[in-house]
Backbone as a ProteinNet text record, in pm:
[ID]
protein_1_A
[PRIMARY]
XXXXXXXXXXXXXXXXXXXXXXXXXXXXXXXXXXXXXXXXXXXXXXXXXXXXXXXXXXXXXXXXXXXXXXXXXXXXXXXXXXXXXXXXXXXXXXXXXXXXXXXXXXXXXXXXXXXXXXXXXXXXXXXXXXXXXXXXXXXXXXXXXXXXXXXXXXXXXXXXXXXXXXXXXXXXXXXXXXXXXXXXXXXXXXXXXXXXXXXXXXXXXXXXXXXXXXXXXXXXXXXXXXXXXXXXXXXX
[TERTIARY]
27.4	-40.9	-191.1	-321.8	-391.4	-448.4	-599.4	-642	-715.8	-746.5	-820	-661.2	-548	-451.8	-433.1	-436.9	-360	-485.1	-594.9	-696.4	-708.5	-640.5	-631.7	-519	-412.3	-279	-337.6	-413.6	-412.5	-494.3	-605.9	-682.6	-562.4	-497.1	-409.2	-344.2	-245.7	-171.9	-298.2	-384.2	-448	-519.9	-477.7	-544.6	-381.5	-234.4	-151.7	-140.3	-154.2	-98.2	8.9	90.6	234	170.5	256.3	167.7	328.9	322.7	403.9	305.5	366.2	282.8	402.8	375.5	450.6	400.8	538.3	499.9	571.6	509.8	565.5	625.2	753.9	858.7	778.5	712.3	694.9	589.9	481.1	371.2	327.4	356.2	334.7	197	143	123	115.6	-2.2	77.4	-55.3	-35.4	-94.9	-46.6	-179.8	-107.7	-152.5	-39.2	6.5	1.8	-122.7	-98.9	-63.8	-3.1	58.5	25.2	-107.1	-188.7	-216.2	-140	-101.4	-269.4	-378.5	-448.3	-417.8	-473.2	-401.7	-546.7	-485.2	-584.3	-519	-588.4	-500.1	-528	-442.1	-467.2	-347.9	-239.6	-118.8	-133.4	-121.8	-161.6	-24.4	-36.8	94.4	44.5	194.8	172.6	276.2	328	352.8	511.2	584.1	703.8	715.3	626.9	590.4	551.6	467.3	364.2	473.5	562.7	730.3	777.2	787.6	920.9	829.7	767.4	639.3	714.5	646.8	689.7	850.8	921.2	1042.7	1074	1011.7	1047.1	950.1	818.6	767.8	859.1	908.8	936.2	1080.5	1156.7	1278.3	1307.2	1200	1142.3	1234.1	1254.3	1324.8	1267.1	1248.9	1227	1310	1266.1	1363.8	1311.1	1392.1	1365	1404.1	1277.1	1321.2	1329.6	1391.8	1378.4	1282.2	1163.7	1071.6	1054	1092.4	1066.3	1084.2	1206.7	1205.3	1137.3	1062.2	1024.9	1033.9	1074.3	1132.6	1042.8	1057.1	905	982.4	917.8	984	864.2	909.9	834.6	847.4	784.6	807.7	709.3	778.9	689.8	640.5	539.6	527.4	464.1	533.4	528.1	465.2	399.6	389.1	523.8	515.6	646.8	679.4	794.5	848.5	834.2	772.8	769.5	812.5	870.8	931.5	883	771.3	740.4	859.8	923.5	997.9	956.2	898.4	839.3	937.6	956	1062.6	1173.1	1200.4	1307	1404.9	1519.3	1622	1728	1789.6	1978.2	1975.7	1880.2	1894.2	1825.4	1720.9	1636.4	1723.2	1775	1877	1982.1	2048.8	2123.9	2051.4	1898.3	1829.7	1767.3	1697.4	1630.7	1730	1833.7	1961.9	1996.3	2006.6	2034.2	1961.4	1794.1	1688.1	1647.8	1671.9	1611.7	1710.2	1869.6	1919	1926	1851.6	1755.3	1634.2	1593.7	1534.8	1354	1372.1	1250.5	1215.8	1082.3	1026	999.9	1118.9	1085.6	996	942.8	838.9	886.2	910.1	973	850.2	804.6	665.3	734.3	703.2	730.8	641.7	540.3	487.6	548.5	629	775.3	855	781.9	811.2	996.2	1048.4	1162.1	1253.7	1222.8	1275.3	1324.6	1200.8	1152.5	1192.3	1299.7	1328.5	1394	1391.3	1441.5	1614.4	1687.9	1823.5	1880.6	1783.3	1799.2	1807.4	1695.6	1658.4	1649.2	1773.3	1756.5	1699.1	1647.5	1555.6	1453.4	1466.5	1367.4	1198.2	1086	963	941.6	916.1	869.1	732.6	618	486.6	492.5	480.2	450.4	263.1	223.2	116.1	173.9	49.2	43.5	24.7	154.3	186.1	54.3	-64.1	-168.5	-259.5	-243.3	-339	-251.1	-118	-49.2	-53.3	-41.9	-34.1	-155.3	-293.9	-440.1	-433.3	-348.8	-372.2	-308.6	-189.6	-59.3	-134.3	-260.3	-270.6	-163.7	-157.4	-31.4	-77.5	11.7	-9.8	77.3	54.4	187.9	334	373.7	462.8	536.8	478.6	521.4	588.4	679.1	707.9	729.4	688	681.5	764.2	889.7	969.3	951.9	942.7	879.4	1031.3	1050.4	1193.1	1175.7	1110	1106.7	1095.5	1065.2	1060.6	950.6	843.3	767.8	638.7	594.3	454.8	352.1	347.4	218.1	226.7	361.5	396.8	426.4	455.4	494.3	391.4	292.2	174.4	77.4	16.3	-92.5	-30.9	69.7	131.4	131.2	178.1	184.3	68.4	-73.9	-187.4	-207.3	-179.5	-267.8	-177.6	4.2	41.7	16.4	-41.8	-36.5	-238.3	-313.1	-401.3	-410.7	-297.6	-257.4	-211.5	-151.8	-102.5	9.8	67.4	262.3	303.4	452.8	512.7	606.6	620.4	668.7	676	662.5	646.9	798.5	832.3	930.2	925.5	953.2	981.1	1058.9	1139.8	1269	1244.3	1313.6	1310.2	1391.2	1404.7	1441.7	1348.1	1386.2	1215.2	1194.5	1204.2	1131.8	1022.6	1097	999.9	895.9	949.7	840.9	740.7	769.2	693	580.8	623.6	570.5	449	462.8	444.8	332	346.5	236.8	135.3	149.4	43.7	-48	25.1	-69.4	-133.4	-119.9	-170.3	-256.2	-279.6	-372.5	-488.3	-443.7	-549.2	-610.3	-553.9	-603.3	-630.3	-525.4	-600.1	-649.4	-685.6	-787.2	-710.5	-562.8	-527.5	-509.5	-519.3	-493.5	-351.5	-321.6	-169.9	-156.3	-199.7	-185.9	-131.4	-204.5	-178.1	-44.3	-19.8	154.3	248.6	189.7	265	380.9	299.9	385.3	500.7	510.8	603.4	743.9	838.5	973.4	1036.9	1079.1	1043.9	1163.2	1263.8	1336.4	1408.4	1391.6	1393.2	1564.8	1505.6	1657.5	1716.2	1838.4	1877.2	1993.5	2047.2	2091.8	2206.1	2317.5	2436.8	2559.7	2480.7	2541.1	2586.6	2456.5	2468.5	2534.4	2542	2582.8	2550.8	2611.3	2582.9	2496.2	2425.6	2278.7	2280.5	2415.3	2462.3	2446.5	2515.8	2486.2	2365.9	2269.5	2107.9	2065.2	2079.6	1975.7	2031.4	2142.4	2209.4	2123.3	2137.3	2049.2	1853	1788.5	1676.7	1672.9	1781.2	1703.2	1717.8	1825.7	1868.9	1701.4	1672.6	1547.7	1453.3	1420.1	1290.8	1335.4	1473.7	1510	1460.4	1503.7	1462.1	1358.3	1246.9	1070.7	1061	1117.2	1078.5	1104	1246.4	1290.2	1309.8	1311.7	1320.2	1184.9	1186.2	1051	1034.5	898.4	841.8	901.6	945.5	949.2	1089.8	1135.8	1321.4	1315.9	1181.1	1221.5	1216.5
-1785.9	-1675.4	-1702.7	-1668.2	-1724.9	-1613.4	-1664.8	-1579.7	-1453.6	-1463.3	-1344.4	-1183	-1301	-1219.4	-1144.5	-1177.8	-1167.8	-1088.1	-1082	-1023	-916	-881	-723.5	-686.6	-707.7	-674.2	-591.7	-669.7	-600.5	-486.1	-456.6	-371.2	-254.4	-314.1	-199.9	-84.2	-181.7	-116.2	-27.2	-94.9	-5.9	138.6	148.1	245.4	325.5	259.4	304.7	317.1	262.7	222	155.3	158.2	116.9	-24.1	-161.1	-294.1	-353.7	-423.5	-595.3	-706.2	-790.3	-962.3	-1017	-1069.2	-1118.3	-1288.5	-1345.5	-1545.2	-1621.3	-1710.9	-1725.4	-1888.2	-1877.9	-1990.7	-2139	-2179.8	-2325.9	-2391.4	-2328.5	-2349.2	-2276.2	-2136.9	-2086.5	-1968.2	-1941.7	-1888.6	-1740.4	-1646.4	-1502.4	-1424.1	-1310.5	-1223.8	-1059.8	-988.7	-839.9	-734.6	-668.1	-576	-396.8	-302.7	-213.6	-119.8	55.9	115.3	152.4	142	194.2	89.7	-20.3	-151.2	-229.3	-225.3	-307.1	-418.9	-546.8	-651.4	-772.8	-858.2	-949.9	-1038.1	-1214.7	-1291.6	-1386.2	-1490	-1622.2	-1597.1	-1516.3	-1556.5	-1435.5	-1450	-1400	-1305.6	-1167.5	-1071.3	-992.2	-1005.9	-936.4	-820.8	-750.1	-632.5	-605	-747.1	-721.1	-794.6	-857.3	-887.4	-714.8	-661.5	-562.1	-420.5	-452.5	-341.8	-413.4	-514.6	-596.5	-536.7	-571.3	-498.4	-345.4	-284.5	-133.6	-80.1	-116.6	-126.8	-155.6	-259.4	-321.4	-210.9	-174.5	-105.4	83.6	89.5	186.8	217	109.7	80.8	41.4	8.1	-4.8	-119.9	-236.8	-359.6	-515.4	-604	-716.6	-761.3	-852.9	-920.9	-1054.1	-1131	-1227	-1203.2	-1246.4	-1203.9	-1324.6	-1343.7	-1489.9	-1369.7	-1473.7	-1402.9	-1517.6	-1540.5	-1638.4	-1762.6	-1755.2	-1910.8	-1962.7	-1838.3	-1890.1	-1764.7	-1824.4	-1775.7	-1663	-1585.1	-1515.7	-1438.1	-1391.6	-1330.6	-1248.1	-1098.7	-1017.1	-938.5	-913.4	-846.6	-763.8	-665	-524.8	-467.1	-399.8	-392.2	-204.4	-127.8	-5.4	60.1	166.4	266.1	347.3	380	452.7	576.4	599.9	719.2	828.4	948.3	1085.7	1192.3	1278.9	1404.1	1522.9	1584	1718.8	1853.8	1886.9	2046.7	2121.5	2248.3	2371.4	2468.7	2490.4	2584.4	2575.7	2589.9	2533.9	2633.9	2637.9	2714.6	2621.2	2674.9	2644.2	2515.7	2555.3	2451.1	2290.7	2300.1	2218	2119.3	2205.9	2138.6	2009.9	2067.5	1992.8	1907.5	1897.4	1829.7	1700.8	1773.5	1651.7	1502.5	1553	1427.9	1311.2	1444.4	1321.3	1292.2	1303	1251.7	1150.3	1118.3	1021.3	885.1	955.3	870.8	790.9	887.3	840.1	720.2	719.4	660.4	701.9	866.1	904.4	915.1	911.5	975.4	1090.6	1197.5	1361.5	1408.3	1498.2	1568.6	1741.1	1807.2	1943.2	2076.1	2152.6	2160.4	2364.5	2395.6	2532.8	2572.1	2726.1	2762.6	2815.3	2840.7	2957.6	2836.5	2823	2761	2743.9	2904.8	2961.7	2886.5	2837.7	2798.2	2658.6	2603.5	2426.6	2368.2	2365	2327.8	2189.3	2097.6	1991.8	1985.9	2091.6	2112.7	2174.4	2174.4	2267.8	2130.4	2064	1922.8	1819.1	1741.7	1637.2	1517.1	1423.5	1309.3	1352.4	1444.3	1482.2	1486.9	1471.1	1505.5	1635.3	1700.5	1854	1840.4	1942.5	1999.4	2120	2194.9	2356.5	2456	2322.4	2378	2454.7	2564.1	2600.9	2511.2	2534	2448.8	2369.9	2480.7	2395	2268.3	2374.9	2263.7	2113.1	2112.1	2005.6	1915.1	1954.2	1904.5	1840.3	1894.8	1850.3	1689.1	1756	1597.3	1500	1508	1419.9	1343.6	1391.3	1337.8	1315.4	1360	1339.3	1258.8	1161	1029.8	1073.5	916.6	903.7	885.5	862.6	877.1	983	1119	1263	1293.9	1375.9	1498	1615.5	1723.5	1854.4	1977.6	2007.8	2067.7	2229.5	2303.3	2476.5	2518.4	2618.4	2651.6	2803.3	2805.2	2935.5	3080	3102.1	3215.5	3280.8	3271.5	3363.1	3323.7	3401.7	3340.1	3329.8	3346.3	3327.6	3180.2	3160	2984.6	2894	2950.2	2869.2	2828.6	2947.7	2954.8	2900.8	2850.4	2790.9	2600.4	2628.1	2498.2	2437.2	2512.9	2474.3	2438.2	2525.1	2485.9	2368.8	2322.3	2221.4	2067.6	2115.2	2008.7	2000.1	2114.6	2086.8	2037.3	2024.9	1952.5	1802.9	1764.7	1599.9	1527.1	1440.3	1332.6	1308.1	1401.1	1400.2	1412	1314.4	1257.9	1415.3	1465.3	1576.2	1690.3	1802.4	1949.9	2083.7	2104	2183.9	2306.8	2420.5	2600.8	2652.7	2668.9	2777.5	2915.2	2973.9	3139.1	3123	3250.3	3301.7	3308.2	3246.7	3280	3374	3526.1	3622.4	3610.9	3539.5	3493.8	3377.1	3291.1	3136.3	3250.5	3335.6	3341.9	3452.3	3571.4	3609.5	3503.7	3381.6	3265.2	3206.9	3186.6	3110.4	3210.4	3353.3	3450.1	3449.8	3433.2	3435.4	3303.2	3180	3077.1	3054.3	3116.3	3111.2	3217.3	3337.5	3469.8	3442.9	3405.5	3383.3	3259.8	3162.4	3016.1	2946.2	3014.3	2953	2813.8	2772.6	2650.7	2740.5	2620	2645.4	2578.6	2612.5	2615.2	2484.2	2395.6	2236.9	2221.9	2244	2186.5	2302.6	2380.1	2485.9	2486.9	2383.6	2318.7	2198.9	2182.3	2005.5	2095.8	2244.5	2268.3	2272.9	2220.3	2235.3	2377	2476.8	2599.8	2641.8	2720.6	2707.9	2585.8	2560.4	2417.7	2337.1	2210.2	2148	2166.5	2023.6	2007.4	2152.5	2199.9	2269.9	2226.4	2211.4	2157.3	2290	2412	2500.4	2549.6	2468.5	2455.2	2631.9	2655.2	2709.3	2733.3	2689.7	2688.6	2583.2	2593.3	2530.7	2402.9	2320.4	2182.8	2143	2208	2188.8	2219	2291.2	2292.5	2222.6	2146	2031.5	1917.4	1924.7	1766.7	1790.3	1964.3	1925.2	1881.2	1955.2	1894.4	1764.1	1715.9	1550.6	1476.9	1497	1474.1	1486.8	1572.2	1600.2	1548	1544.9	1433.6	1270	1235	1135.9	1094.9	1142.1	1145.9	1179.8	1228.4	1253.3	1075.8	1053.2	890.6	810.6	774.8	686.8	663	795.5	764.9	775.2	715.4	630.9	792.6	779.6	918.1	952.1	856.6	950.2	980	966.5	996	1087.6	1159.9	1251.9	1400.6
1017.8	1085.2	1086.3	1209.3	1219.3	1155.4	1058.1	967.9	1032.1	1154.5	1224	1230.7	1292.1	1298.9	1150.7	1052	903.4	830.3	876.3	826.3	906.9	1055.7	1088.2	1124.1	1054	954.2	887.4	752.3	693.5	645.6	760.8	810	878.6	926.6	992.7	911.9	806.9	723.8	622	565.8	497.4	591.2	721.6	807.8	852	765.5	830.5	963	1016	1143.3	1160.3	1255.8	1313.5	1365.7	1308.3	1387.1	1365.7	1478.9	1474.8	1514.9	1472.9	1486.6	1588.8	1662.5	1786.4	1744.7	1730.5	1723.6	1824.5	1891.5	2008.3	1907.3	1886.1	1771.9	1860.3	1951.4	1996	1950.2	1911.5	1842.7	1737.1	1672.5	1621.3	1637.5	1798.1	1780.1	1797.9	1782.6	1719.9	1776.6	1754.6	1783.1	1748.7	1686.6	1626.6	1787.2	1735.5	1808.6	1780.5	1734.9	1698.5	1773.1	1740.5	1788.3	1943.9	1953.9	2083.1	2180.4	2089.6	2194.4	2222.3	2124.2	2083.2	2074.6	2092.2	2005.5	1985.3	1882.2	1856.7	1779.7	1853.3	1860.7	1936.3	1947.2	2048.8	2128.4	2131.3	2208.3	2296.4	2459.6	2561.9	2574.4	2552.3	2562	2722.8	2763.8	2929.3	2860.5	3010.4	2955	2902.9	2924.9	2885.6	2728.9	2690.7	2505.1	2451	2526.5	2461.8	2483.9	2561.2	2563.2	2471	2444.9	2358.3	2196.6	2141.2	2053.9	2051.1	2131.7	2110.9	2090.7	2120.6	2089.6	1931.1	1915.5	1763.9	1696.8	1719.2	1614.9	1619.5	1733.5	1724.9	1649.2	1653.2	1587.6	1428.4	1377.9	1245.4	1215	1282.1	1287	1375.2	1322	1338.3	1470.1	1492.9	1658.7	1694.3	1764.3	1830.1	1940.6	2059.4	2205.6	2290.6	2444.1	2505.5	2650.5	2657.6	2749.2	2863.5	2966.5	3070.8	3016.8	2956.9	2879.2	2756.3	2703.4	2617.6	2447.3	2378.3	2236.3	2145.7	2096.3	2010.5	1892.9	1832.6	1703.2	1653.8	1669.7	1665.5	1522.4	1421.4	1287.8	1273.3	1194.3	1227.6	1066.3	1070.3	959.1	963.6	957.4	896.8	812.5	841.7	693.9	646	545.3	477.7	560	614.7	656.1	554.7	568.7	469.3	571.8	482	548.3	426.3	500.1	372.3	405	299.1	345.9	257.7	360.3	295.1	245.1	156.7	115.8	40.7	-62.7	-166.9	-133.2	33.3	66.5	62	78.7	97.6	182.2	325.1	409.3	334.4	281.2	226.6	127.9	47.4	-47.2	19.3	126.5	243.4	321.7	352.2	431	333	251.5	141	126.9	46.1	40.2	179	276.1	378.6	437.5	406.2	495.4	395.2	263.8	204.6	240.7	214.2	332.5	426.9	541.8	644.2	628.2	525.8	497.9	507.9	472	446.5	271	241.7	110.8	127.8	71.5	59.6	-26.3	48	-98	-23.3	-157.7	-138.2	-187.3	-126.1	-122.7	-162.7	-250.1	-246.1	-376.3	-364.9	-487.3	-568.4	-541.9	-610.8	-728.1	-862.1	-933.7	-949.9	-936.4	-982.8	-885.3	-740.9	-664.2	-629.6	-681.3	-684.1	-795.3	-847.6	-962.4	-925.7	-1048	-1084.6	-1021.4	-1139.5	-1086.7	-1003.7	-860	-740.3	-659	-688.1	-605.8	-688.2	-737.6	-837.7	-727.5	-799.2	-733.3	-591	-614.1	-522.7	-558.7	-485.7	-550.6	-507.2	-624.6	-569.8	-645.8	-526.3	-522.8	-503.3	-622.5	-621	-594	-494.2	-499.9	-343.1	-318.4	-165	-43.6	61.3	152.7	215.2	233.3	300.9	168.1	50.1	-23.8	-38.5	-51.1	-53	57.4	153.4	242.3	285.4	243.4	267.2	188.8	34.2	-66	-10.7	76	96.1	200.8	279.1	368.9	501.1	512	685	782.2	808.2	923	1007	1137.3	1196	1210.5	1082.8	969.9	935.7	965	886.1	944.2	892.5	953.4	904.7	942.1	855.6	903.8	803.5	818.4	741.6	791.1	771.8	756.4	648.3	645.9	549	463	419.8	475.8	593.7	696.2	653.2	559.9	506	561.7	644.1	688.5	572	489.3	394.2	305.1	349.2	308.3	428.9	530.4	644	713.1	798.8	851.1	845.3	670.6	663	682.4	623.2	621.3	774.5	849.9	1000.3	1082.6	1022.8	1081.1	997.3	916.1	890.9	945.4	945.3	1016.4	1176.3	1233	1377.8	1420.8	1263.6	1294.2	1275.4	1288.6	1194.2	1275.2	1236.5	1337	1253.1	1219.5	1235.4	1336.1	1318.1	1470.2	1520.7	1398.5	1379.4	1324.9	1388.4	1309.5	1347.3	1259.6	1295.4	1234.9	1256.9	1161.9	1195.3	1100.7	1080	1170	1231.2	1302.8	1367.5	1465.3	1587.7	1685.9	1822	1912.6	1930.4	1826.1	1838	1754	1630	1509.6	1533.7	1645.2	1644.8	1745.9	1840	1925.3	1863.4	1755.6	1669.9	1605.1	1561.9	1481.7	1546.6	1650.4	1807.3	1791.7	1793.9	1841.1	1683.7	1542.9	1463.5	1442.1	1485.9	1465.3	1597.4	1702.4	1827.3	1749.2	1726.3	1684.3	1601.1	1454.1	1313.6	1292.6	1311.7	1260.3	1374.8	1498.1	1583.7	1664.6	1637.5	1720.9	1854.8	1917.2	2103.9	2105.3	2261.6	2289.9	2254.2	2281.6	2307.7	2158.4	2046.7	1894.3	1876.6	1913.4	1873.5	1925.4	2051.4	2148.2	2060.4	1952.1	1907.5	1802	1804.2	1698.9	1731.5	1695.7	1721.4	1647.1	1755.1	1737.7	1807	1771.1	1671.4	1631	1504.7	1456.1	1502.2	1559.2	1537	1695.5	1695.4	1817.2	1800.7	1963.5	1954.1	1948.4	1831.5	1859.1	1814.9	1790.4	1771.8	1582.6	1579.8	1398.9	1362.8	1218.3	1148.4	1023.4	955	781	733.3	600.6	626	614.2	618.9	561	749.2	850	977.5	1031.9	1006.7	1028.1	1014.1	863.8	865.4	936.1	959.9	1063.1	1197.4	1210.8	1359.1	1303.4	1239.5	1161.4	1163.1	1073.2	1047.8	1173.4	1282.1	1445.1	1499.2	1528	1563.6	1525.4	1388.9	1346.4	1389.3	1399.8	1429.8	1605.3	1689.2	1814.5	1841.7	1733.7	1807	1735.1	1645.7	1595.9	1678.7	1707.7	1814.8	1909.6	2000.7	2143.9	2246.1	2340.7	2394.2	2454	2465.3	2515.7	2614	2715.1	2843.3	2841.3	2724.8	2719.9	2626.1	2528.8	2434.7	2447.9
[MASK]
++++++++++++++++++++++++++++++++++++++++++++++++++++++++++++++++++++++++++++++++++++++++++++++++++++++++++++++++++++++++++++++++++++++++++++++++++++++++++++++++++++++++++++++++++++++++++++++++++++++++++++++++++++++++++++++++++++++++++++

């Protein structure tokens, strides 16, 4: 790898950013590729390398592609998938397990000591501070996603403004759209976001597959954070 390439690698990752290195296998050489489709490098990417790139970074998987005859091998290098859930409920319990699964790092975010317990959420990380101060420390990337589930606006609300000032790929809150739309009017009035930032909330949470009991909520939940991750914008 040529040292200009390998020296903003690793500028990238320390900025968390989404990058692949694209190597063209005949000579070895390469060129990085970050999420916004930057790149820097000696190897000349047109636009079906710089699709072949986005694909792989978006797929969180390595590849070798054949491009006009000629061979490349694209490897991607990631920040850690995190999934914050606000609220130590029924649903959360059912979501945490199969999103680490997924292959996220959960952190279970509730002040309600009584709630957040160890033997409620074994291997789980729980933070019993308030949704917004946690969420300020955790820092939130492109990486996140922030799942609202307690119904209580004085834990949901602040939490939500501070994920819909971030750059999570994803934001979701538990209600009824009497309750999200309730939800929109106090986060426009009081915490000052405009439509555009309450716009990114997935409201009422989760694909509609006709869920039920809270073991089927979170299938539609983690479904949903799954498809704001993987599928190409103009298909999501």
């Amino acid at each position: 790898m040529q040292a200009a390439v390998l020296t903003a690698l690793n500028e990238a990752r320390r900025a968390k950013h989404r990058v692949a290195v694209v190597t063209r296998l005949s000579d070895g050489t390469s060129a990085l590729v970050v999420e916004d489709a930057q790149t820097v490098g000696d190897l000349p990417l047109d636009t079906a390398l710089l699709d072949a790139a986005a694909n792989a970074i978006r797929k969180d998987k390595a590849q070798r592609v054949e491009i006009e005859g000629a061979s490349y091998f694209i490897n991607t290098f990631n920040p850690p998938l995190r999934m914050m859930v606000i609220g130590a409920v029924h649903i959360a319990q059912a979501l945490a397990p199969m999103a680490k699964i997924a292959g996220f790092d959960v952190t279970l975010i509730d002040p309600r000591s009584a709630w957040a317990t160890e033997e409620r959420f074994p291997d789980v990380t729980l933070n019993r501070d308030w949704p917004d101060d946690a969420l300020t420390t955790l820092a939130l990337d492109r990486r996140s996603a922030v799942v609202a589930l307690t119904h209580d606006p004085k834990i949901d609300e602040p939490a939500l403004e501070i994920a819909c000032r971030s750059e999570a790929f994803y934001i979701g809150a538990l209600g009824s759209r009497k309750t999200h739309a309730a939800r929109l009017d106090l986060l426009h009035n009081e915490a000052g976001l405009s439509e555009a930032e309450t716009n990114r909330i997935s409201g009422p949470i989760g694909l509609d597959i006709g869920a039920v009991s809270p073991a089927e909520i979170a299938t539609s939940i983690l479904a949903e954070v799954i498809q704001a991750l993987r599928a190409p914008k103009d298909a999501a």
